[in-house]
N, C-alpha and C positions, 0 to 999 in steps of 0.2 A: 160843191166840189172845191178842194184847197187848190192853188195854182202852186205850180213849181216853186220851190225858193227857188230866188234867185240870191245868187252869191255875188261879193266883190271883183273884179278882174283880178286875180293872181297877177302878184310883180313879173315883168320880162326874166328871165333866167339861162342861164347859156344851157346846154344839152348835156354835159355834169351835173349842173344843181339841178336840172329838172329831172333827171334820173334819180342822185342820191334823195329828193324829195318827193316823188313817188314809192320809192322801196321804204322810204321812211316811214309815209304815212300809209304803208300797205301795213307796215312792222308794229305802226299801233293798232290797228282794226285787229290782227293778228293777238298782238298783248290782251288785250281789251276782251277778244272771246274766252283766249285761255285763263285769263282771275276765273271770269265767270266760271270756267269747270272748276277750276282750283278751290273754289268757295263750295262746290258740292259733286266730288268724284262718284257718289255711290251711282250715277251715270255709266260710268265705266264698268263698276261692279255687278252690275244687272245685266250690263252686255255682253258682261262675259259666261252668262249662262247657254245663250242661244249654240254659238258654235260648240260650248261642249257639249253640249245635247246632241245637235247632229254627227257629231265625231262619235261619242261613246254608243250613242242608239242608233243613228242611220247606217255610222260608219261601219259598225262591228257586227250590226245585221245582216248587211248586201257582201260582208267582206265571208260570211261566214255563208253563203246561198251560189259565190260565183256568177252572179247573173249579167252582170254588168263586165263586157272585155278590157282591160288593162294593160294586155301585152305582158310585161317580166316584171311589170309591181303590181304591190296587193293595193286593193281596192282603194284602203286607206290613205294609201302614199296620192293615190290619186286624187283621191278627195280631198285631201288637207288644204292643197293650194286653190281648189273650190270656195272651201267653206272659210277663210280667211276672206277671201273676193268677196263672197256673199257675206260678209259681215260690214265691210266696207260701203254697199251697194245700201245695207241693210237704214245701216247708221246714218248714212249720206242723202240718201233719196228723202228723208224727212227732216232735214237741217232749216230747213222755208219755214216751219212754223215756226222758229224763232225770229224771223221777220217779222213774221204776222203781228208776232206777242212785240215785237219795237214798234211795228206802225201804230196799235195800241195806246202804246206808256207814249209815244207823240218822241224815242229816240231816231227812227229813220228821217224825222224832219230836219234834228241837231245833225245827223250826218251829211244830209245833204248842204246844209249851210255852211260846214268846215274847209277849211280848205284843200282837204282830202281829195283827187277827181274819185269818178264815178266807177272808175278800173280801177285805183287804190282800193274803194270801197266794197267793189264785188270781189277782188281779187284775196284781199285780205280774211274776208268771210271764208271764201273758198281752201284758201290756205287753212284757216284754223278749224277749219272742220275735219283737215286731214290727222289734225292731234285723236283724234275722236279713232280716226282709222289707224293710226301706229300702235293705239293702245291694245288695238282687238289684233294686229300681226304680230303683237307681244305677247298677247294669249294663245294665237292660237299656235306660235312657235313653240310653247312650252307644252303644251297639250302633245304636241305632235311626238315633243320627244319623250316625254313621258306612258306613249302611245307605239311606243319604237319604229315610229315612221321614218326616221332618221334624217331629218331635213339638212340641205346641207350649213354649214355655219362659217364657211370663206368666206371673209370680208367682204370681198368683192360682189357674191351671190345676193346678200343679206342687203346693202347695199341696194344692189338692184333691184330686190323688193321693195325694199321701203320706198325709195325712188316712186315706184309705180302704184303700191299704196296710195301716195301722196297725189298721183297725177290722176288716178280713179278717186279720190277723196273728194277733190277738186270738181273733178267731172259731174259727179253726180250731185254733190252739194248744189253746183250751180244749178244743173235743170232744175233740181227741190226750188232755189229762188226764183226762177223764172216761172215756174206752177204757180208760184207763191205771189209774184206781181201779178197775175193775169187774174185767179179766184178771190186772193185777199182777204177769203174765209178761213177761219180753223176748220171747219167742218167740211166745207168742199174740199180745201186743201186733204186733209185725212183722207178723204175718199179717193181722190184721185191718187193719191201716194199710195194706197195701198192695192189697185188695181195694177198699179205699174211695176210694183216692185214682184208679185209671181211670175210674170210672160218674161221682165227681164232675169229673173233667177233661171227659171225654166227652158229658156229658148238662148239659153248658154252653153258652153262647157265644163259650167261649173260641178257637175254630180255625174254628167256621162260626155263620151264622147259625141263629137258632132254623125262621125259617122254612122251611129244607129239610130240617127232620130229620121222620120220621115222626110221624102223629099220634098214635100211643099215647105219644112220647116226650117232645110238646112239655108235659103236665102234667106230669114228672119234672124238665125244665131251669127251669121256673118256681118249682118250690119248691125249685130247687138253690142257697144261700146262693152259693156261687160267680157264678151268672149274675149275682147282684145288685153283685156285687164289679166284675166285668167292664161291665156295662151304667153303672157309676159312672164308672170308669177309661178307656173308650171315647173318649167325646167330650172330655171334659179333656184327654186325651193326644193326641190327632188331633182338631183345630179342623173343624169342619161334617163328623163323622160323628156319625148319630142310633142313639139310644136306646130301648130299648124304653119306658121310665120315667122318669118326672122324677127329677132328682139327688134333690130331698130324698125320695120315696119309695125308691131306693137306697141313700140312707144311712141312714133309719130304718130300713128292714128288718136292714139290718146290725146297726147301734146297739142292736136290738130283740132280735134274737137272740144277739147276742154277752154281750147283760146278762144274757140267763135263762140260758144257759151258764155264764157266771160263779158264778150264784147256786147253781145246778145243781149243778157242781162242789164251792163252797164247801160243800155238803151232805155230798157224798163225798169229800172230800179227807182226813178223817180216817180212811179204809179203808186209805188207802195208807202206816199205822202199824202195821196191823194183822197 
């Protein structure tokens, strides 16, 4: 078993340069994932099959049977700010095996030796996996209106998606790397991502409302980080649909749980040296 690197003592710093020097070297972790897409986007273009699939085939099936209640929008308008969420959740929940593949190549060992702390370095991962997630509320705002779901496009709304995009991108990213320090396999890792990722699509709000699913289920969709994603992304994306939650209880929850993950992680990320 390797032992931790152990780093230099960072210079003393006033509470400015220790600030601009953590967002700093959060901002290269950050640089540093997006080349890597930048050198091979067809990542993006293959993601962006999944949500039109469900739009054009889920969407235009359930919207054309009524089976599913809505209240005063069609099916569609309902799903759209789902199946964005779920792409997000999608993309995000298996960001860890790009750990895996640097514990590998022997980069998670260079990162831990930098002078980057270990919140820079979970924090920045997390961040740049949210580029992964603006790309698919790129697509599937265009699907939507191409779909004449009519999303709304006020600055202000659009805004508050991406916003929440970024803090579910974040969120999910990290549990991916916390699976990812504890199994440390490609293969268990796959396995357990891809058990996680139905119950949390499923035991959402993402495709129906909370209100028709049974009662043992609806305490599992309440404390699913996902609902909260979607219950945010809802009414912003489609003007006079309601919410279970005020936005700022949506975004604290998020904000709230993506920070202890972060911290979480920044605990274990030195496993994935080991």
């Amino acid at each position: 078993m390797t032992a931790e690197p152990v780093r230099a003592p960072a210079p003393s710093l006033g509470f400015g340069g220790w600030l601009y020097a953590h967002f700093d070297r959060t901002y290269a972790i950050v640089d540093y994932e997006v080349r890597k897409l930048r050198h091979d986007p067809s990542e993006l273009l293959l993601r962006a099959v999944q949500p039109a699939l469900w739009l054009l085939v889920f969407g235009e099936v359930f919207s054309s049977i009524h089976v599913i209640p809505t209240g005063n929008f069609t099916y569609l308008q309902f799903l759209a700010p789902g199946i964005l969420c779920q792409s997000v959740l999608f993309i995000a929940i298996f960001y860890g095996i790009a750990s895996i593949r640097e514990r590998e190549l022997g980069i998670v060992y260079r990162f831990l030796v930098s002078p980057a702390s270990r919140v820079s370095l979970v924090g920045g991962k997390a961040l740049s996996a949210s580029v992964r997630g603006l790309s698919q509320a790129i697509i599937v705002y265009v699907l939507a209106v191409a779909l004449a779901v009519h999303p709304s496009l006020a600055p202000l709304d659009v805004l508050g998606v991406l916003v929440a995009v970024v803090l579910g991108s974040c969120l999910f990213a990290t549990l991916s790397m916390i699976i990812a320090s504890l199994v440390k396999t490609p293969e268990r890792f796959l396995g357990i991502g891809q058990l996680m990722t139905m119950p949390l699509f499923f035991a959402s709000s993402a495709i129906y409302p909370i209100s028709i699913m049974p009662a043992w289920l609806r305490p599992v969709a309440y404390a699913n980080p996902l609902t909260y994603l979607v219950d945010a992304v809802r009414p912003l994306m489609i003007p006079g649909e309601t919410s279970l939650f005020p936005l700022g209880v949506d975004f604290a929850v998020l904000f709230g749980v993506t920070l202890g993950l972060i911290l979480l992680e920044s605990r274990l990320y030195p496993r994935m040296a080991q």
